[in-house]
C-alpha positions in Angstrom: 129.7 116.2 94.2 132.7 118.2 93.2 132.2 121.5 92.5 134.8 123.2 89.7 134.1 126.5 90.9 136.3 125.9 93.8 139.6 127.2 93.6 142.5 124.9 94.3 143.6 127.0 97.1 141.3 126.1 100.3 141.3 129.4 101.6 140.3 131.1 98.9 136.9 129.6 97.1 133.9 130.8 96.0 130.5 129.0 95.3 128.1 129.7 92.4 125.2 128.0 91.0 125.0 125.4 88.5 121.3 125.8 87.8 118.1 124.7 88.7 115.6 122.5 87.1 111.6 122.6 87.7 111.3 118.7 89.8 107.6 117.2 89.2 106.5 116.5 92.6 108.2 117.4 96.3 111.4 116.5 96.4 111.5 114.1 99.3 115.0 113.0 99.4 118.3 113.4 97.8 121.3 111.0 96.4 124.7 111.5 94.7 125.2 108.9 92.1 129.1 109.4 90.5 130.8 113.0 90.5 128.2 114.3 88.2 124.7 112.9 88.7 121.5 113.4 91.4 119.2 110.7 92.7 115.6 112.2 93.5 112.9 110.6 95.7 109.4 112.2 94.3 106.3 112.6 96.3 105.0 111.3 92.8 106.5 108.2 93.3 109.2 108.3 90.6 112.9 107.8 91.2 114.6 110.9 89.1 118.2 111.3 87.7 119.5 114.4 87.2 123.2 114.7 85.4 125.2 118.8 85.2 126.2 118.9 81.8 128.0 121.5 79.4 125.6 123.6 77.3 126.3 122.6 73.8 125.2 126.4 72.7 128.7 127.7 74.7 130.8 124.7 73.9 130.0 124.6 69.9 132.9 127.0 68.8 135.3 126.6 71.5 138.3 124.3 71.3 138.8 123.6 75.1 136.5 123.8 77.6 137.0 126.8 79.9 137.3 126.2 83.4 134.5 128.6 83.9 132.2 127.8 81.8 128.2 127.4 82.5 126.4 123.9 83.2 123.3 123.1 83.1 121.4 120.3 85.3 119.5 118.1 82.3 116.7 115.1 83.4 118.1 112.3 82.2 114.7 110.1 83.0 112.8 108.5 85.9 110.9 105.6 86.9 107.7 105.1 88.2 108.9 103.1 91.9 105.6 103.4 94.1 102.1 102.8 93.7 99.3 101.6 95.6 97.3 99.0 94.4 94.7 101.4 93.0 97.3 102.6 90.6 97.4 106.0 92.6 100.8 107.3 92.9 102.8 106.7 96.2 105.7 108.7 97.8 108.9 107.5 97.3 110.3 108.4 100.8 114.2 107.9 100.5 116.6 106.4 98.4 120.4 104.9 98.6 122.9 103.9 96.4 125.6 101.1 96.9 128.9 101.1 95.1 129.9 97.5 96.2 128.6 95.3 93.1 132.5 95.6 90.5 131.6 98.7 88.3 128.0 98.9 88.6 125.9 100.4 91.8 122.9 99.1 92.9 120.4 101.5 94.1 117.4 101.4 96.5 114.1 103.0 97.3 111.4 103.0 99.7 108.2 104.6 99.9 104.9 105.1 101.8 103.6 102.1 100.4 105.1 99.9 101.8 107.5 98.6 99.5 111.2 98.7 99.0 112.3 98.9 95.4 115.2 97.8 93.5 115.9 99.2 89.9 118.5 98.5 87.8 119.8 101.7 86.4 120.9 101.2 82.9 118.2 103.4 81.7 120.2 106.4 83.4 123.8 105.4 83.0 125.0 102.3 81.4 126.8 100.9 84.0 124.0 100.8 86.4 121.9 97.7 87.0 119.2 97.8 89.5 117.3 99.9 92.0 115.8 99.3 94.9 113.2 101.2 96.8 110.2 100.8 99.6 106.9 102.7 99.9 104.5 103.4 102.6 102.1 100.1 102.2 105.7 98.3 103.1 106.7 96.0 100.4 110.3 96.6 98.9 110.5 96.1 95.1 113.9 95.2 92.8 113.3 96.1 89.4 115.6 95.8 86.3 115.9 98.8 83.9 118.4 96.7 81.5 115.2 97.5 79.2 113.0 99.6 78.9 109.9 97.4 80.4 111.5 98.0 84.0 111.5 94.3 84.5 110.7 93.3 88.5 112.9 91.3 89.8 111.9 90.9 93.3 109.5 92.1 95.7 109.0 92.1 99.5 105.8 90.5 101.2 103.7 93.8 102.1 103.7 94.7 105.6 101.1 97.6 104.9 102.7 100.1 107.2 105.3 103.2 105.6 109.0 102.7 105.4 110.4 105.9 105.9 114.2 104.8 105.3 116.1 102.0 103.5 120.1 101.1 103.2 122.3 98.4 101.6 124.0 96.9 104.7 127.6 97.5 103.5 128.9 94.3 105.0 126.5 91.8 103.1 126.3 93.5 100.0 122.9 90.7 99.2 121.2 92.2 102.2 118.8 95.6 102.9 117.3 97.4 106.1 114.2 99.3 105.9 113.3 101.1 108.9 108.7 101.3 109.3 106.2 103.4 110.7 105.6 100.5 113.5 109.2 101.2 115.4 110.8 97.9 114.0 113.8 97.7 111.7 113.8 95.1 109.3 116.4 92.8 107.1 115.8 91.4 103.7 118.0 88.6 101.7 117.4 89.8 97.9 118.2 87.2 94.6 118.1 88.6 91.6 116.9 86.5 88.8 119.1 87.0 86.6 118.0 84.2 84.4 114.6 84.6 83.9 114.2 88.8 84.6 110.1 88.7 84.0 109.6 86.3 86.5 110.6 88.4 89.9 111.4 86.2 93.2 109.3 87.3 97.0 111.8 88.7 99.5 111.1 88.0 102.8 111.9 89.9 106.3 115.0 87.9 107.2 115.0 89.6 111.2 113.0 92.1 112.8 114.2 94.8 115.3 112.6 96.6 118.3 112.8 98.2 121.4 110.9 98.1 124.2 111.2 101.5 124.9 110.4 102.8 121.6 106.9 101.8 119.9 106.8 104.7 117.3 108.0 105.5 113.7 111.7 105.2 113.0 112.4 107.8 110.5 116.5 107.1 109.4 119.0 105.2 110.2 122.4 104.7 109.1 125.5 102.0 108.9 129.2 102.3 109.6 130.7 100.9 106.5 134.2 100.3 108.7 133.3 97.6 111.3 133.4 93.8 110.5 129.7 93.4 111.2 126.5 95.6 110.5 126.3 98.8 113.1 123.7 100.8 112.4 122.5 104.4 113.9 118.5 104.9 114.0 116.3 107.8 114.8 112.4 107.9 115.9 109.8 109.6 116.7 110.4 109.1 120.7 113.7 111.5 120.5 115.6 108.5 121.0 118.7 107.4 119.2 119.5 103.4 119.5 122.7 101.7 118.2 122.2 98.3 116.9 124.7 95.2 115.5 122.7 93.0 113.4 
């Protein structure tokens, strides 16, 4: 996120705080979405935007805006992404965005249980369509937010075990990676319905990763966005790091 308190010389910047805003429920993980906004993961299960805006208090009798003037960080509104079937709230574990769909981004979510999410956006900025996410019973969901109903428009077949981490794979834009609690990393093909948004499709795991030396949680994982095919970098529980092409 650019930062206008930093001067244009390198050598000589300074830092200063925005602001701060009280965040209902631990803040579990972290997102940019554009030059101006904030992805949240709760514990409570929501997916939160946060946007730095000009205080309309300072800016009312001024002609230009100063260069240093004070923002504030506003909540621009949330969704509830993970639940359990009780209803009880689940924590939303990690989220990601991907920039690759024209003008819009698409982003995702997982959680602890057991699902990943997809949501599209346009309840927090227009131009956003969905958002995906996966929870700790490990389904994924893909849900619709061109209303306000949050329409689902696809979900994952549960696996019941936590997703700790989930990424669009930048080389098929139509395809996820959730990494689980049992060691394995998997793939998912999503299709939106575009036609019918209240009727949501099943996803289903498309492969399945392990290693033998590994049979515990993998906790992150990441994808090189410059190579032809899918590279990705994963971390677990056994202080290993593995490298794998899909």
């Amino acid at each position: 996120m650019k930062n206008p308190d930093f001067s244009p010389n390198p050598n000589d910047f300074s830092v200063s705080e925005f602001g701060s805003l009280k965040h209902k429920g631990d803040v579990n993980y972290a997102v940019p979405l554009g030059s101006e906004g904030i992805l949240t993961a709760s514990s409570n299960g929501n997916v939160t935007y946060f946007k730095l805006e000009y205080d309309e208090a300072e800016i009312r009798n001024e002609q230009e805006l100063p260069a240093d003037i004070n923002r504030i960080l506003t909540n621009k509104g949330s969704t509830k992404a993970h639940y359990y079937d009780s209803g009880e709230c689940s924590p939303c574990t990690a989220i990601t965005v991907n920039s690759g769909y024209g003008s819009s981004s698409v982003i995702a979510s997982c959680g602890e249980d057991g699902y990943l999410t997809f949501i599209n956006s346009n309840d927090f900025i227009l131009s956003e369509r969905r958002i995906s996410a996966v929870n700790e019973s490990g389904v994924a969901k893909v849900f619709d937010l061109r209303n306000s109903k949050h329409e689902l428009v696809s979900k994952s077949i549960p696996l019941h075990l936590p997703y700790w981490d989930i990424q669009f794979i930048p080389q098929t834009p139509n395809q996820i990676a959730a990494c689980s609690e049992n060691g394995t990393l998997s793939t998912f093909d999503y299709q939106p319905n575009f036609i019918n948004l209240g009727n949501g499709c099943d996803m289903e795991i498309k492969n399945s990763y392990s290693h033998s030396l590994n049979q515990l949680s993998i906790n992150c994982m990441d994808f090189n966005p410059f190579t032809k095919s899918g590279m990705v970098l994963s971390g677990s529980d056994s202080e290993c790091i593995f490298i794998k092409k899909l």
